[in-house]
C-alpha positions in Angstrom: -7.6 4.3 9.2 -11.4 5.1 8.8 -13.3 3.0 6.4 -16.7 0.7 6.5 -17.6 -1.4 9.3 -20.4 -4.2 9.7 -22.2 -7.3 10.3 -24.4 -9.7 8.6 -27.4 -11.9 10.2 -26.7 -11.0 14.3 -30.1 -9.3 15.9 -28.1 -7.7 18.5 -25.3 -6.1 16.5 -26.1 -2.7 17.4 -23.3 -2.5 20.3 -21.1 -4.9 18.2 -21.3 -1.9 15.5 -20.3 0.7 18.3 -17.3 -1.0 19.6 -16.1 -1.6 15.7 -16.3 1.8 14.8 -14.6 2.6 17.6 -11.6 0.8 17.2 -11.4 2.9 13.4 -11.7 6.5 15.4 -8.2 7.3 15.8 -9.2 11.5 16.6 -12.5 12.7 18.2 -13.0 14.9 15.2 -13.9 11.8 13.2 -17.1 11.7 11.8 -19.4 8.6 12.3 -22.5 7.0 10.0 -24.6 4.1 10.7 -27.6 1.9 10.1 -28.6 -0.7 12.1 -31.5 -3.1 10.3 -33.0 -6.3 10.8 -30.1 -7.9 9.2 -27.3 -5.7 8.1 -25.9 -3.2 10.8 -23.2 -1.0 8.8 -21.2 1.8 9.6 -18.6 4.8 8.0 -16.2 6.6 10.1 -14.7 9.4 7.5 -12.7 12.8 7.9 -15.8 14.3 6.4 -13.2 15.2 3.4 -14.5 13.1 0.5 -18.2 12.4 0.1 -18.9 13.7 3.6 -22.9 13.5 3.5 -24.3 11.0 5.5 -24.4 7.8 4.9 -26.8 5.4 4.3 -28.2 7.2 0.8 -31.0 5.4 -0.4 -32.8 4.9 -3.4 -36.3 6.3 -4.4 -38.2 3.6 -2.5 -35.7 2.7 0.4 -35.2 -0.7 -1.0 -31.2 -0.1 -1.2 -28.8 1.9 1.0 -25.7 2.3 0.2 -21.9 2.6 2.2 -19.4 4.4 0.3 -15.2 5.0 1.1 -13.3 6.5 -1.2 -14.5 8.4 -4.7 -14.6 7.7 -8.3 -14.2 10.6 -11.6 -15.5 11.3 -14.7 -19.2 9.9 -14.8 -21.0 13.3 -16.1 -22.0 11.8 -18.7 -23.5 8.4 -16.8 -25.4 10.5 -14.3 -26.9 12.6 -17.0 -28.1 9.0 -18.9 -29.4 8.1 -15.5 -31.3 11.0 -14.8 -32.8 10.7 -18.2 -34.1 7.3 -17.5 -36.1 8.9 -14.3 -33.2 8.2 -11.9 -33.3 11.2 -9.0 -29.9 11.7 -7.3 -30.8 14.0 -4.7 -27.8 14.2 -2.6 -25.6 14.4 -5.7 -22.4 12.8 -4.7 -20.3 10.1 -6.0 -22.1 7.4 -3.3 -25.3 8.4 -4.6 -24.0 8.0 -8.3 -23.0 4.2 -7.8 -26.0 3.3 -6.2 -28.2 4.3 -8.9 -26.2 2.8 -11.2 -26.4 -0.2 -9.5 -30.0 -0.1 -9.8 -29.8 0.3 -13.2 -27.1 -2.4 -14.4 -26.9 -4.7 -11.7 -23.6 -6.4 -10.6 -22.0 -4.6 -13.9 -22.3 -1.3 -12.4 -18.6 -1.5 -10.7 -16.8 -2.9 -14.4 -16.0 0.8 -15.8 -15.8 2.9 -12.3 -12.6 4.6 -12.4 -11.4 5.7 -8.4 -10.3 4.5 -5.5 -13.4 3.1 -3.1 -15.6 0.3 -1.1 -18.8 0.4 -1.8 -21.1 -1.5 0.3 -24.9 -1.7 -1.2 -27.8 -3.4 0.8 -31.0 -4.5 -0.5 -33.5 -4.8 2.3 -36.4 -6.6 -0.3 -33.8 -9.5 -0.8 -32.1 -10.1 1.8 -28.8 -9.4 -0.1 -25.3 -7.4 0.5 -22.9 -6.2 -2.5 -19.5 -5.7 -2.2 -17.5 -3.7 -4.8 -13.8 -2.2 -4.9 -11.6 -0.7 -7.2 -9.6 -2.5 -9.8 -6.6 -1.9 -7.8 -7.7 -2.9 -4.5 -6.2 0.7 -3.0 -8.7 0.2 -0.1 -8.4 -3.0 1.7 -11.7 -4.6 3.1 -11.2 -7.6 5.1 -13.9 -10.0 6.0 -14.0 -13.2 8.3 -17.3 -15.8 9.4 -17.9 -16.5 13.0 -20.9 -19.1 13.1 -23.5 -17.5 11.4 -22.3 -14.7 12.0 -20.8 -12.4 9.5 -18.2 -9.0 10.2 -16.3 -6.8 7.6 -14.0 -3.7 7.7 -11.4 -1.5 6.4 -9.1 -2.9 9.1 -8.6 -6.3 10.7 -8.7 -4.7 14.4 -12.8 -3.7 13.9 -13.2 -7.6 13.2 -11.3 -8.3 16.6 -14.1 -6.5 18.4 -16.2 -9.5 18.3 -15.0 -11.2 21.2 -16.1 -15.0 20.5 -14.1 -14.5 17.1 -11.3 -17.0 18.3 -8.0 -15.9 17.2 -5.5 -18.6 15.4 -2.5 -16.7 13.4 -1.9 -18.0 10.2 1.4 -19.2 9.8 1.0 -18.8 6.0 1.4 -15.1 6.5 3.7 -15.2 9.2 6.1 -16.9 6.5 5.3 -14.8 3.5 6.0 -12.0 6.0 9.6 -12.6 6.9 10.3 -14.3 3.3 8.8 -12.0 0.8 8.5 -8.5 3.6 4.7 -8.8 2.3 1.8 -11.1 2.4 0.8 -12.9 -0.9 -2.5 -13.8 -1.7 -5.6 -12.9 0.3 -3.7 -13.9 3.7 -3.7 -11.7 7.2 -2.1 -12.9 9.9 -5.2 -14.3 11.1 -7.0 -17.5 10.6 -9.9 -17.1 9.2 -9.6 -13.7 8.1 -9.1 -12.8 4.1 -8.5 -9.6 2.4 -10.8 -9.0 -0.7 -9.0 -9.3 -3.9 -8.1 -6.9 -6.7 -11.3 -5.7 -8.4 -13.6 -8.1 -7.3 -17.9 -8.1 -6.2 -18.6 -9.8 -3.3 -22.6 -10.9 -2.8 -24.3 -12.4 0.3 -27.3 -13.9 -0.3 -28.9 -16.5 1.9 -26.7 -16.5 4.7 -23.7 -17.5 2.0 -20.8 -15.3 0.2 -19.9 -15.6 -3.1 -16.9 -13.8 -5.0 -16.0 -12.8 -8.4 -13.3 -10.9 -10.2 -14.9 -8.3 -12.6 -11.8 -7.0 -14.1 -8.0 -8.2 -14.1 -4.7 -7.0 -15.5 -4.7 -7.9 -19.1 -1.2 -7.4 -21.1 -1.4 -6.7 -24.7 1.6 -8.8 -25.9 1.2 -9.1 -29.1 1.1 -4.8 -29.4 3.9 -3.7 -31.2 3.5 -0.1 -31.9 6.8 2.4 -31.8 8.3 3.9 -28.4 6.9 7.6 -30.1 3.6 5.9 -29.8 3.4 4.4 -26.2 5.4 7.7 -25.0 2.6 10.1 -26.7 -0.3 8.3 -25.2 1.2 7.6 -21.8 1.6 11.5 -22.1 -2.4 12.2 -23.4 -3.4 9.4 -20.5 -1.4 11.1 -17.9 -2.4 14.4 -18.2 -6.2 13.8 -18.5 -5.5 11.4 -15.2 -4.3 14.3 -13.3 -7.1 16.6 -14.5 -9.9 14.0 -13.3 -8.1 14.3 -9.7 -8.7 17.7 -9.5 -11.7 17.6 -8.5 -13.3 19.3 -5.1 -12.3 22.5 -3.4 -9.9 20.8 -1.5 -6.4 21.8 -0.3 -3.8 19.8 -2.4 -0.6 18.6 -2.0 2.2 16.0 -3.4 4.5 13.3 -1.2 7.4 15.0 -3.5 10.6 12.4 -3.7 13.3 13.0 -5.7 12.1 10.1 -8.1 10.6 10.6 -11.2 6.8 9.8 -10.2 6.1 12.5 -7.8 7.9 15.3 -9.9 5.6 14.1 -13.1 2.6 14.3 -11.3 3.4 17.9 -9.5 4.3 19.0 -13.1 0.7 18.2 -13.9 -1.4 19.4 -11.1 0.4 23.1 -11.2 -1.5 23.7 -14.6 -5.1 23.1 -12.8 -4.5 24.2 -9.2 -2.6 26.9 -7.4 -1.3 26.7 -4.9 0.2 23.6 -4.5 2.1 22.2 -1.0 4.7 19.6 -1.4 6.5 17.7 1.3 9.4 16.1 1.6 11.0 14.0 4.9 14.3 12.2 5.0 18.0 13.4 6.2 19.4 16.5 6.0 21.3 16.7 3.1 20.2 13.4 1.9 19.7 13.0 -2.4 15.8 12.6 -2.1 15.3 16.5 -0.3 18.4 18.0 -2.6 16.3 16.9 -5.7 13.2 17.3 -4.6 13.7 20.9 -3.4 15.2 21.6 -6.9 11.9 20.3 -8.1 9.8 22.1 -6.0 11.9 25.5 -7.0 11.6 24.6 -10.2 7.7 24.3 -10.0 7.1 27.2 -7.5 5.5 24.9 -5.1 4.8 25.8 -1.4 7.8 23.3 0.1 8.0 21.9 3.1 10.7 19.3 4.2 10.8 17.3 7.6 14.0 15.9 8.8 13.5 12.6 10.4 15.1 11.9 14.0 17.4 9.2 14.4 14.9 8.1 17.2 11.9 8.6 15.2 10.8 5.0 15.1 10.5 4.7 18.6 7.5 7.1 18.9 6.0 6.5 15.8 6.6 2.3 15.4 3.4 1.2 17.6 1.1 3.8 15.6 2.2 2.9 12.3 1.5 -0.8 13.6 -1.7 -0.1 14.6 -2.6 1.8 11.5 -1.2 -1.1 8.8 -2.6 -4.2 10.6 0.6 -5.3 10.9 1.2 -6.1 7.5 3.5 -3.8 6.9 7.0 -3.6 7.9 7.5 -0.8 10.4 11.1 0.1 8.7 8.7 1.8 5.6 6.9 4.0 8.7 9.1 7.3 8.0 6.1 9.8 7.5 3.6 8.1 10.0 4.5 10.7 12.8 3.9 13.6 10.2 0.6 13.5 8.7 -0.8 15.8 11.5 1.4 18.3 10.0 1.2 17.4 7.0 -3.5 17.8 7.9 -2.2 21.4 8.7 -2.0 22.4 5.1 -3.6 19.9 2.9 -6.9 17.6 2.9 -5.4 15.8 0.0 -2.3 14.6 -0.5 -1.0 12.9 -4.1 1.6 10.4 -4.1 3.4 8.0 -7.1 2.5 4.7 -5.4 2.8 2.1 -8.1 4.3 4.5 -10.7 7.8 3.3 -10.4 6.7 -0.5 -11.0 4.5 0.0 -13.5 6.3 2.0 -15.6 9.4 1.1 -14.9 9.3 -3.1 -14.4 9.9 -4.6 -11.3 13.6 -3.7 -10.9 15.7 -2.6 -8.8 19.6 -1.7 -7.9 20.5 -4.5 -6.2 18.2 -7.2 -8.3 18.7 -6.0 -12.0 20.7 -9.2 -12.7 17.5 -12.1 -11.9 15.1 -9.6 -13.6 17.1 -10.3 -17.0 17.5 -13.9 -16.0 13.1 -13.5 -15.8 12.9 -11.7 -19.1 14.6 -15.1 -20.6 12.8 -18.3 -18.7 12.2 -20.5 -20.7 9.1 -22.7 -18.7 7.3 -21.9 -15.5 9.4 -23.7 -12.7 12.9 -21.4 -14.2 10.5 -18.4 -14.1 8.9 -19.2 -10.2 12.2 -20.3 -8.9 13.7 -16.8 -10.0 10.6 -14.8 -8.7 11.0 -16.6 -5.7 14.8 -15.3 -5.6 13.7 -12.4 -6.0 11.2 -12.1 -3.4 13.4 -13.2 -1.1 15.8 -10.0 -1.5 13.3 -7.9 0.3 12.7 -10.4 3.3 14.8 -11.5 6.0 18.2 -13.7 6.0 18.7 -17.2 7.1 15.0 -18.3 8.4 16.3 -21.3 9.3 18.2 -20.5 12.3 16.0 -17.5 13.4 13.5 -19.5 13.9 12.9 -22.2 16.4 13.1 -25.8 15.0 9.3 -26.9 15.4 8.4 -23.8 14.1 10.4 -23.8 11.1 9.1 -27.2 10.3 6.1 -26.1 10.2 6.6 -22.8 8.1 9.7 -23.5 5.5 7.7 -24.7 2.7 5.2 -22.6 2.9 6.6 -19.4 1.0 6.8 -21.1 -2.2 3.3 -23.0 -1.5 2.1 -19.2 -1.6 4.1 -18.4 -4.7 2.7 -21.2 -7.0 -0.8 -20.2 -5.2 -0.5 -16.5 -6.7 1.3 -17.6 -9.9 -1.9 -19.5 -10.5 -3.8 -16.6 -11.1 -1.6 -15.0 -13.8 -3.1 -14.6 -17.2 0.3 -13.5 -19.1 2.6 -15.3 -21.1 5.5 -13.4 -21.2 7.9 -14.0 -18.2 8.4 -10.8 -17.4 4.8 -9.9 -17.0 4.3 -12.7 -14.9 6.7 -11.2 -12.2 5.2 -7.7 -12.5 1.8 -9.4 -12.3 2.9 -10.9 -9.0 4.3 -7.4 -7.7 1.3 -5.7 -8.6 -1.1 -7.3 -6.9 0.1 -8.4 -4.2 2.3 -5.5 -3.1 -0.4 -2.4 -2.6 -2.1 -4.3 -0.2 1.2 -4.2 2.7 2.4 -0.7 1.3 1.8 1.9 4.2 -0.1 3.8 1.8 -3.7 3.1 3.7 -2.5 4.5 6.9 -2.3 8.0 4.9 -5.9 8.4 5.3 -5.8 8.2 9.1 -5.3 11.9 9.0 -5.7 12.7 5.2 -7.1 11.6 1.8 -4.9 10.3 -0.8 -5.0 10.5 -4.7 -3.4 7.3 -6.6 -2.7 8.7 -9.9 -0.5 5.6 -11.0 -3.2 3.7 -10.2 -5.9 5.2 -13.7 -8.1 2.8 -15.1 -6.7 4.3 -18.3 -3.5 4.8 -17.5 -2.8 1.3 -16.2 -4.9 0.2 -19.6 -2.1 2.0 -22.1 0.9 0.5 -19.6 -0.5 -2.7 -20.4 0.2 -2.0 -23.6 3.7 -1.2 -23.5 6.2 -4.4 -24.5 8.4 -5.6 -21.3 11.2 -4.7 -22.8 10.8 -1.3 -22.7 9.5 -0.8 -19.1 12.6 -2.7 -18.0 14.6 -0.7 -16.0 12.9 2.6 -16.6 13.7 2.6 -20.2 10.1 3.9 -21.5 10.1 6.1 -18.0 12.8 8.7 -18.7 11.2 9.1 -22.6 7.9 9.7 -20.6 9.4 12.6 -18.2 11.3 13.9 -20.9 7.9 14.1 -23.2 6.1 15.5 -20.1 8.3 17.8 -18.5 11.7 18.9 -20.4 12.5 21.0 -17.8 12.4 18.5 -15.5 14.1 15.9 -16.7 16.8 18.2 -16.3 16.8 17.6 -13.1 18.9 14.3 -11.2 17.1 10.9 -10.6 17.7 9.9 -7.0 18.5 6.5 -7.9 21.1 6.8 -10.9 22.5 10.3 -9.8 21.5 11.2 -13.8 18.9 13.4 -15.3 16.2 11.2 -16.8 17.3 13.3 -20.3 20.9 12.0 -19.8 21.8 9.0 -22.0 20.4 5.2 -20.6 24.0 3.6 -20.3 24.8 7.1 -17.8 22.1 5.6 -15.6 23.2 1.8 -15.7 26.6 3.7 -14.7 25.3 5.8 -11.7 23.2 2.8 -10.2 26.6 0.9 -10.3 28.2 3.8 -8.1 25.2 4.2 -6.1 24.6 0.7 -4.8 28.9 0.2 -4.7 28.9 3.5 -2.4 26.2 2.3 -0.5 28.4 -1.4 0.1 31.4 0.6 0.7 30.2 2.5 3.6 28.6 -0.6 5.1 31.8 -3.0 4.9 33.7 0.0 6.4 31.2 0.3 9.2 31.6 -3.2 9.6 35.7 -3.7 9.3 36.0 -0.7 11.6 33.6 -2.3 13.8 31.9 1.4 13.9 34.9 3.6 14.5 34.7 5.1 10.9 30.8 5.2 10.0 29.7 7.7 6.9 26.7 8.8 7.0 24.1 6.9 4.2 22.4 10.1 2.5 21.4 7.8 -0.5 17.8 7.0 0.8 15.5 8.3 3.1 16.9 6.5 6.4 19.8 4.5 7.9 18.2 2.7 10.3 21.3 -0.2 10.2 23.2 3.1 12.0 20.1 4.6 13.6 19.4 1.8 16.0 23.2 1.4 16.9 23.7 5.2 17.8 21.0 6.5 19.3 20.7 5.6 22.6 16.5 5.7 22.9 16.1 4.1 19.6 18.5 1.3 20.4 17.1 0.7 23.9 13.9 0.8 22.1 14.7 -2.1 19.6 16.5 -4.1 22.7 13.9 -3.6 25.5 11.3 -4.9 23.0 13.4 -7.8 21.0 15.0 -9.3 24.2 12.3 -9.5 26.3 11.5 -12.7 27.3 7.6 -11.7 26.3 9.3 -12.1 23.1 11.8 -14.6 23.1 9.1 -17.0 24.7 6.4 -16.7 22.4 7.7 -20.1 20.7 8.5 -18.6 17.2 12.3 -17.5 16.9 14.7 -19.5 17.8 16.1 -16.7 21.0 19.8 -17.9 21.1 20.1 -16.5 17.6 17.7 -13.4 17.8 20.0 -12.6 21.1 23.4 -12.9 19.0 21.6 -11.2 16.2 20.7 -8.3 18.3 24.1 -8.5 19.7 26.1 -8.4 16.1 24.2 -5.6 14.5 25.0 -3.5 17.9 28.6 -4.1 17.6 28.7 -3.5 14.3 30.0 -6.3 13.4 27.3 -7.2 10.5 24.3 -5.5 9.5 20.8 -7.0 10.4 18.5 -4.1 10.6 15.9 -5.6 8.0 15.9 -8.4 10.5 15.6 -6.1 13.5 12.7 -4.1 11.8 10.8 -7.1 11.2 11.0 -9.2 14.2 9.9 -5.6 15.9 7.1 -5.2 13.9 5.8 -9.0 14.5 6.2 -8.5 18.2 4.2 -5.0 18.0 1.6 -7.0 16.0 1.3 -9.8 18.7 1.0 -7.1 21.7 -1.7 -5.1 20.4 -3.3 -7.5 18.6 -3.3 -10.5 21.1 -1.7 -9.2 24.0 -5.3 -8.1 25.4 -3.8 -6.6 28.6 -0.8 -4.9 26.7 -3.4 -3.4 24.1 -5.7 -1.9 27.2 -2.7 -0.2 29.1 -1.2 1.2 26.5 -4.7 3.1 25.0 -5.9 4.3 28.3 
């Protein structure tokens, strides 16, 4: 995805720069910025959608430059202070906003910024770089030292282009990976190189980085106001959160689900901007494009749904590698070969990342039973065990025997090393906001959501500085399991919550025990029709229309996705690489075939992890296959 390049303290990183930015330019129509000093070389490659003025903007006096991604809202009333104080903002975007604040409040600048952005600032008089991001971390920016060298970017790839950069994967990752499905902490699956964390300022000064947090997730536990209260404010915050991300004359759109955050924020945007596109992708006749077209109906929105191909994933598995680092695991990839359509009709596209968890508590259908279990721990080592259980829902079975021996040895203590790592950093006392603590920031970082911005700029409203501020308000109890949710979308929109939740089957204005009820039915169905699959040995299969995709049937019925998935898996490129243990990932891949159990989660991942290792290490593989 495009982002901010660069290097600190190499004389000869002009070409180094090229090749970095290169390796970000997905399309020709990319457009490229750069400076190249004495000891910073930095670069921007951007669709030219937000902020598209060139970059570097400098100050008065050319003693700071600054490298913006992203955009931040509502700061009329900062600039005008500034401008008052004899600050002159002649390009007049948000870039040239932050860096006079900078100039004016130092390192505090970044505490109250409300957006989604990197912002790299250089002062050439010191001999010093700043490093900001959002409190949310929506952006990633990864950074690694090689000698006394220094490289950054918005993807680990641009880092690879420094050749002598000697590449040792981090087995760390690799087991948060298959464990958890997503990398805790500030881990890649490199040695070496480190995401930046939530919120924080980075500083390099004399030839050494330093970081701090400036801002962290702070629950308000002792609050204990009425639900009228948190539903009336969640409502006030929402709606002024939707009108700040109006801004621009851009084309708009929503990723319309048939949840409940997507249809909350559409019901917003249609009383600021006309008209308004909203896309939907999944199976035909699936629950997410039934509801979601009754939403977009009900709304008047310009609708457009795409059904997926069985076969999708083989076409669109290697680019939605490529775009994610890696880190993500390639069975979440269902709209990666649609955003050029979806650049047809919008620049921008709004989607309810984060919503669901933070209004709604960690929970799940299949895991509703350990979060109660978390609501009621009674000491730390109940509550990390539990979490750990958890975690280990979304990641792969039996790591023991897919592995190979040494391997394992090295790697099977090492998920809950990372847990107790990242429960270190948690601030809450309740148990419950410990686990959501965990989720939140650790999971925005391995969502696909970056890759979005490959072809199109994304808005985050879930992610509001002042929104998130009044959820933190909000007791655990009534977030759990959407409680506080289906008051909010019945405050917001009546008329929509009318409407089914694809995950209950029930309106949200239906009573709470209905919903408890239609879960039950949903994740029972969903059991049914994968024992029969099973029993029958695939001579009966229904069709899963529940979610989005049924990859577990997918890869077993479609002849080009299934060679797909066994040309890749059983090669011996991949059976030899010393990981997996191959007598079991060849009777794996030979089970789910035959139907005779279900491993697709298993599949996805090991074919991601491969993906990763060919175009990340496989130097050869990785020049053939971008000829």
């Amino acid at each position: 995805m495009p982002g901010i390049v660069g290097i600190v303290n190499d004389k000869e990183g002009k070409q180094l720069l090229e090749f970095m930015l290169d390796s970000i330019k997905y399309e020709n129509w990319y457009l490229m910025d750069s400076y190249v000093g004495p000891l910073f070389a930095i670069g921007r490659a951007h669709l030219g959608i937000l902020n598209p003025e060139a970059q570097p903007i400098f100050n008065e006096d050319r003693s700071l430059g600054i490298f913006m991604d992203g955009e931040v809202y509502d700061y009329d009333e900062q600039r005008t202070n500034l401008e008052l104080k004899g600050h002159k903002l002649e390009i007049g975007n948000d870039a040239d906003f932050c860096l006079h604040l900078y100039e004016e409040c130092g390192e505090d600048f970044v505490k109250n910024l409300n957006g989604s952005f990197v912002i790299v600032i250089f002062d050439t008089d010191n001999r010093k770089m700043i490093v900001a991001n959002d409190r949310f971390r929506l952006r990633p920016f990864y950074y690694a030292q090689n000698g006394e060298r220094y490289l950054f970017a918005s993807e680990v790839k641009a880092i690879l282009e420094d050749k002598s950069f000697q590449k040792m994967v981090c087995h760390e990752a690799v087991a948060d990976f298959f464990a958890f499905e997503m990398i805790l902490n500030d881990n890649t699956f490199f040695e070496g190189i480190k995401v930046l964390p939530p919120a924080s300022i980075m500083i390099w000064s004399n030839g050494q980085w330093s970081t701090r947090k400036y801002w962290d997730l702070d629950f308000k536990e002792d609050c204990n106001y009425s639900k009228e209260y948190y539903v009336e404010n969640l409502v006030r915050v929402f709606r002024e959160d939707i009108k700040r991300r109006m801004k621009g004359n851009h084309r708009m759109g929503v990723n319309l689900s048939g949840g409940l955050d997507s249809r909350a924020i559409v019901a917003m945007m249609a009383k600021h901007h006309n008209p308004i596109h909203t896309f939907t992708y999944g199976v035909k006749r699936g629950d997410e494009a039934k509801i979601a077209e009754k939403v977009a109906e009900s709304l008047g929105t310009t609708h457009r749904f795409f059904a997926l191909e069985q076969n999708f994933l083989a076409d669109d598995a290697e680019l939605g590698v490529r775009l994610t680092d890696g880190m993500s695991n390639c069975r979440h990839f269902q709209w990666i070969g649609l955003l050029r359509q979806m650049a047809e009709d919008v620049d921008i596209v709004f989607h309810g990342l984060g919503m669901d968890i933070l209004l709604g508590g960690w929970t799940d259908i299949s895991n509703v039973r350990i979060h109660r279990k978390i609501l009621k721990a009674r000491d730390d080592s109940i509550l990390a065990s539990l979490i750990f259980q958890k975690l280990r829902k979304e990641g792969v079975k039996d790591m023991d025997s897919l592995f190979s021996d040494s391997y394992y040895k090295i790697i099977k203590d090492l998920p809950k090393q990372s847990l107790k790592k990242a429960l270190r950093e948690v601030k809450a006392r309740h148990p419950g906001n410990k686990a959501d603590y965990i989720f939140w920031r650790n999971w925005t970082r391995t969502s696909t959501s970056p890759a979005r911005r490959s072809y199109i700029e994304d808005r985050v409203p879930g992610y509001d500085n002042d929104f998130v501020d009044m959820i933190l308000e909000i007791p655990q109890e009534l977030r759990f399991q959407h409680r506080i949710y289906y008051e909010f979308i019945k405050k917001l929109s009546p008329n929509l919550a009318k409407i089914p939740y694809q995950r209950t089957g029930f309106a949200p204005s239906a009573p709470f025990f209905l919903h408890e009820i239609g879960k039950l039915v949903k994740s029972s169905y969903k059991a049914f029709i994968r024992k029969l699959r099973t029993v029958t040995r695939g001579r009966i299969s229904i069709p899963d229309t529940i979610g989005y995709t049924d990859y577990d049937e997918w890869m077993r019925r479609d002849a080009k996705l299934r060679r797909f998935f066994e040309n890749i898996l059983l090669d011996e490129k991949t059976l030899n690489r010393g990981y997996f243990n191959e007598s079991y990932v060849r009777e794996l891949v030979k089970t789910h075939m035959s139907s005779k159990k279900d491993y697709g989660k298993e599949l996805c991942a090991l074919l991601t992890f491969e993906l990763w290792h060919r175009l990340f290490f496989d130097e050869q593989y990785k020049e053939s296959n971008t000829a």
